[in-house]
N, C-alpha and C positions, 0 to 999 in steps of 0.2 A: 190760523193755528189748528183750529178742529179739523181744515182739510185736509193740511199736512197729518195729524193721527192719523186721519181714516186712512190716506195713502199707506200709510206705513202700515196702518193693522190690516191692509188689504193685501199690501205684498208678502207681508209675513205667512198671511193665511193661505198665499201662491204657494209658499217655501215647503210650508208644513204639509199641505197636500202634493206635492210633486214630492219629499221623500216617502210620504205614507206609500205613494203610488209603485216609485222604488223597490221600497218594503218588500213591498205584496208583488212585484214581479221577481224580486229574487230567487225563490223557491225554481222560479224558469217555467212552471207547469204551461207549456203554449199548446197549438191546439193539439199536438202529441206528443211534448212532454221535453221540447228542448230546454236541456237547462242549465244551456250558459248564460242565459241570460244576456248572450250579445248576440248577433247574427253574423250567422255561418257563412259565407262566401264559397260555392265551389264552382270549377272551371270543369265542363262535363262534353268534350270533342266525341263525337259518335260514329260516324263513318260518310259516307257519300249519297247524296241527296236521294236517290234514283233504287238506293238498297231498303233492307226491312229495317236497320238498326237509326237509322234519322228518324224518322218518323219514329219509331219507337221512343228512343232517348227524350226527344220533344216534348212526346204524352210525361213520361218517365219524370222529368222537370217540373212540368206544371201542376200532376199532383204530389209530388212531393214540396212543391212553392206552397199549394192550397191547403194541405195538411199540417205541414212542420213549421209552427211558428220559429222566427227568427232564421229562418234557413231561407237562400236563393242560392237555386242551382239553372248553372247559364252552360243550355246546349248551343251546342254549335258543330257543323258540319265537319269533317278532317277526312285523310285519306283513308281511316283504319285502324286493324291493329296494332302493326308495327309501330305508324305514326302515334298513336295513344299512349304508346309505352313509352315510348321516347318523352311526349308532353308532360306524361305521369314522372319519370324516372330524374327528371330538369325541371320538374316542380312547376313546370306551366299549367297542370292538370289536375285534378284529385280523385275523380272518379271516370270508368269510360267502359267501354267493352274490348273483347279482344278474343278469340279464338284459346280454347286451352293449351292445344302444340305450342303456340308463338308465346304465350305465357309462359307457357314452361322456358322455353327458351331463354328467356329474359332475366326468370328466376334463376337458371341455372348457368349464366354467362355463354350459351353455345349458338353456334350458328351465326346469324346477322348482331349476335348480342356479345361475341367473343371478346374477352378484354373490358364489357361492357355490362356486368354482372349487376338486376335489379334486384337485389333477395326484400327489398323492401314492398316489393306489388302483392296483396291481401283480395282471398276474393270473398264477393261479398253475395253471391249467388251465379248458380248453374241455370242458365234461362233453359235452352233447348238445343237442339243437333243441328249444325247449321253445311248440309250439304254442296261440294264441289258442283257447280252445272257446266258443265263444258258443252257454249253453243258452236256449232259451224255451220258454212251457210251450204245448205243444199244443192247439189248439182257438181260440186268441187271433189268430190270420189272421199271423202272425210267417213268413216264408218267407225273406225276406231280412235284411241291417242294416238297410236303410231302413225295411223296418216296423215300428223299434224307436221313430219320431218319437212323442214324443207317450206313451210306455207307461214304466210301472212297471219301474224297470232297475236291477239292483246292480252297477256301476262296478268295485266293489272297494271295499276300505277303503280310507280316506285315505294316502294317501305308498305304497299300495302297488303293486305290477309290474303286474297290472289295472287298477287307473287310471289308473296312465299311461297303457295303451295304447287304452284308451276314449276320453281324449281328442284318440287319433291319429287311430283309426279310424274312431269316430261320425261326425264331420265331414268325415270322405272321402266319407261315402254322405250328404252333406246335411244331417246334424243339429247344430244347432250346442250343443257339452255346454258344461253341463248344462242349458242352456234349455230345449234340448228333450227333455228327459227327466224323467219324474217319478224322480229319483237317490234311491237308499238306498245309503250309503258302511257295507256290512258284509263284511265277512271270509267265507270259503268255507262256517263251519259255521252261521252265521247267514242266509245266503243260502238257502241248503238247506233251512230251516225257514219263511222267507218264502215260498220257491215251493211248500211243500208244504201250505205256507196259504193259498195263492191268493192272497201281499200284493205279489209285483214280477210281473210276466210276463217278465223276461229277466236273465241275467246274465253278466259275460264272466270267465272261468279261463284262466290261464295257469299250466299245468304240465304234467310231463310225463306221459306217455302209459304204461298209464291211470291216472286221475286221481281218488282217493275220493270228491271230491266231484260230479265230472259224475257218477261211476254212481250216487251217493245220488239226481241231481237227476233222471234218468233211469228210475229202475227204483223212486223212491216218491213222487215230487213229478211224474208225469204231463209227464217234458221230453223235450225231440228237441233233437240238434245242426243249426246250421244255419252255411254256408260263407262265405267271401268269394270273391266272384266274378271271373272270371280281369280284366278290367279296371280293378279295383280293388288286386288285389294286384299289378297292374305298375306302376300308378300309386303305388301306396304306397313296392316298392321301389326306384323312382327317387330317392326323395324322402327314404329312412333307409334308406340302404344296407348298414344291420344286419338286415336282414329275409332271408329264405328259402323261397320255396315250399312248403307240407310237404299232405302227404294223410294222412286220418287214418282209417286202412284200415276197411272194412265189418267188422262183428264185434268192433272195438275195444269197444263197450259193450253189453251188452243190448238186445236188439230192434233196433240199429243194421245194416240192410240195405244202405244205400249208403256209396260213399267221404265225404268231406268234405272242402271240399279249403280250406284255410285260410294264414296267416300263423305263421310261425317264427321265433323268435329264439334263436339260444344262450347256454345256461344257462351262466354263468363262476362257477367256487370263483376267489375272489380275496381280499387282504391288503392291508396297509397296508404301504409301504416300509418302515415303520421295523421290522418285523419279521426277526428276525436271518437273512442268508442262510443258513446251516447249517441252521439250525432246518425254515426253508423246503426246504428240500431235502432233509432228512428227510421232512418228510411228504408232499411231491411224488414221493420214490423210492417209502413207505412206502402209499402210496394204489395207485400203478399196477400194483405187487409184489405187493399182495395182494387187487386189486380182486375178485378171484372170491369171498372172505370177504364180501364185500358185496352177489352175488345176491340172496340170501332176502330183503333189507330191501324191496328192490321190482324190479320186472321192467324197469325204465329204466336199469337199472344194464346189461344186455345189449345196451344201445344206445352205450357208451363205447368208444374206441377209441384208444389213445394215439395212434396217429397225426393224431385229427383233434383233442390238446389244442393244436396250437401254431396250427390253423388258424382261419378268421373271429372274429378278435380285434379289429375294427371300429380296428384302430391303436392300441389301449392297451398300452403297453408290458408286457412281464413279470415279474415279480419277478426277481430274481438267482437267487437260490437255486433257483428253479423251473428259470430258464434253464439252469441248471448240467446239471441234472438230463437236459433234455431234449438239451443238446448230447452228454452223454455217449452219449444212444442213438440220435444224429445224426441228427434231427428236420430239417428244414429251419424253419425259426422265418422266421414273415412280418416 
């Protein structure tokens, strides 16, 4: 009979300690202040293994996992922007990156997003400029876009931030895509083994600065960068006024002697509204608090600078929870 009490005053004293324990997590305070008190689940697609934005998002995940109690955020590789929007827009997604053009896009129902209107995508920071590279391979008479009429050219994969902007740009300088172009729709690491096989003579990268796959295509596939020319690029950013002048400094690549001087878009980490503002705001404090943990992942990360997250946001609104974040360190927000 005594054993049966103590059984009983032992499980009791389980009971009463596991709601104390309750209790005292209710409040949510974790290690930066999640307080649902349940854990957050996000589905976080970043782009193609071989660009700046995998590796990034990776780092991006793990400390936001090591910082933000109750939160796991699960990167994973995808095609890009376009495809980001899409995972985001069908709820497969909650957080990703994307180009601010193709954002807008999205927001504004236009172009590959016609009939297909996301006014729900919030962003939740402006990382950096993330320049057009247009590699060709050497020896092929390739000096400008225009001598792309007519040649073996990798676009990008399908739905991804290169091919949209292929089909901006091709057709500035004359070519109308993909008619005029013998098109191969592959991805960065596949691209790299085309040119190194002599199967495309040209391809267009959009990522940041440097880029693994321009130095693959550059320093073993026999390529050189080649620019958009300054009356090109004022015509362009008349026309998408998400766009940016950028030069892509001499020395950036191997054997790379002269500037380059090219088209820019900034790179946006952005969310779905329905994502909880707290949440958001933990990782918008959580990201800029410890962005120095993030050098080693790549050298693009020394290009950020909170001041310029609240800047060229091409008019997409911000998430709440970001805004919080940034009114507290009194941002001026567009």
């Amino acid at each position: 009979m005594k054993q049966n009490w103590r059984s009983l005053w032992m499980i009791g004293l389980m009971a009463v300690l596991m709601l104390l324990s309750a209790c005292g997590n209710s409040n949510g305070e974790g290690k930066d202040g999640n307080k649902s008190g349940k854990q957050v689940k996000l589905n976080f697609p970043t782009a193609s293994t071989t660009g700046t934005i995998y590796p990034l998002g990776s780092a991006m995940a793990n400390l936001w996992n090591n910082n933000i109690e109750d939160l796991r955020v699960n990167a994973q590789a995808s095609k890009g922007g376009v495809e980001n929007l899409n995972l985001m827009k069908e709820g497969e997604a909650d957080i990703s990156f994307a180009t601010a053009g193709i954002i807008w896009e999205a927001y504004n129902g236009e172009r590959g997003f016609k009939d297909r209107k996301y006014d729900d995508v919030r962003i939740v920071a402006g990382l950096y400029l993330n320049p057009n590279q247009l590699v060709v391979r050497k020896g092929e008479g390739i000096e400008s876009v225009a001598d792309l009429k007519g040649k073996r050219f990798a676009p990008g994969s399908v739905g991804s931030t290169p091919e949209v902007e292929s089909q901006i740009i091709l057709p500035a300088f004359g070519i109308a895509y993909p008619d005029d172009i013998k098109e191969n729709y592959v991805g960065f690491t596949e691209a790299i083994d085309l040119m190194r096989n002599k199967q495309i003579d040209g391809a267009l990268i959009q990522a940041g600065l440097p880029t693994a796959g321009v130095t693959e295509m550059i320093s073993t596939a026999n390529g050189q960068l080649i620019g958009i020319e300054e009356d090109k690029r004022k015509e362009l950013m008349e026309e998408y006024p998400w766009y940016s002048e950028m030069t892509i400094p001499a020395g950036t690549y191997d054997g790379q002697e002269e500037d380059v001087d090219t088209l820019a878009i900034k790179m946006m980490l952005m969310a779905d509204a329905s994502v909880d503002d707290e949440t958001i705001y933990e990782m918008t404090k959580s990201f800029w608090e410890n962005i120095g943990e993030l050098e080693d992942t790549h050298a693009i990360v020394k290009q950020m600078e909170l001041e310029e997250a609240v800047t060229d946001l091409a008019g997409i609104p911000l998430h709440e929870g970001a805004k919080k974040y940034y009114e507290e360190q009194d941002l001026s927000i567009e």
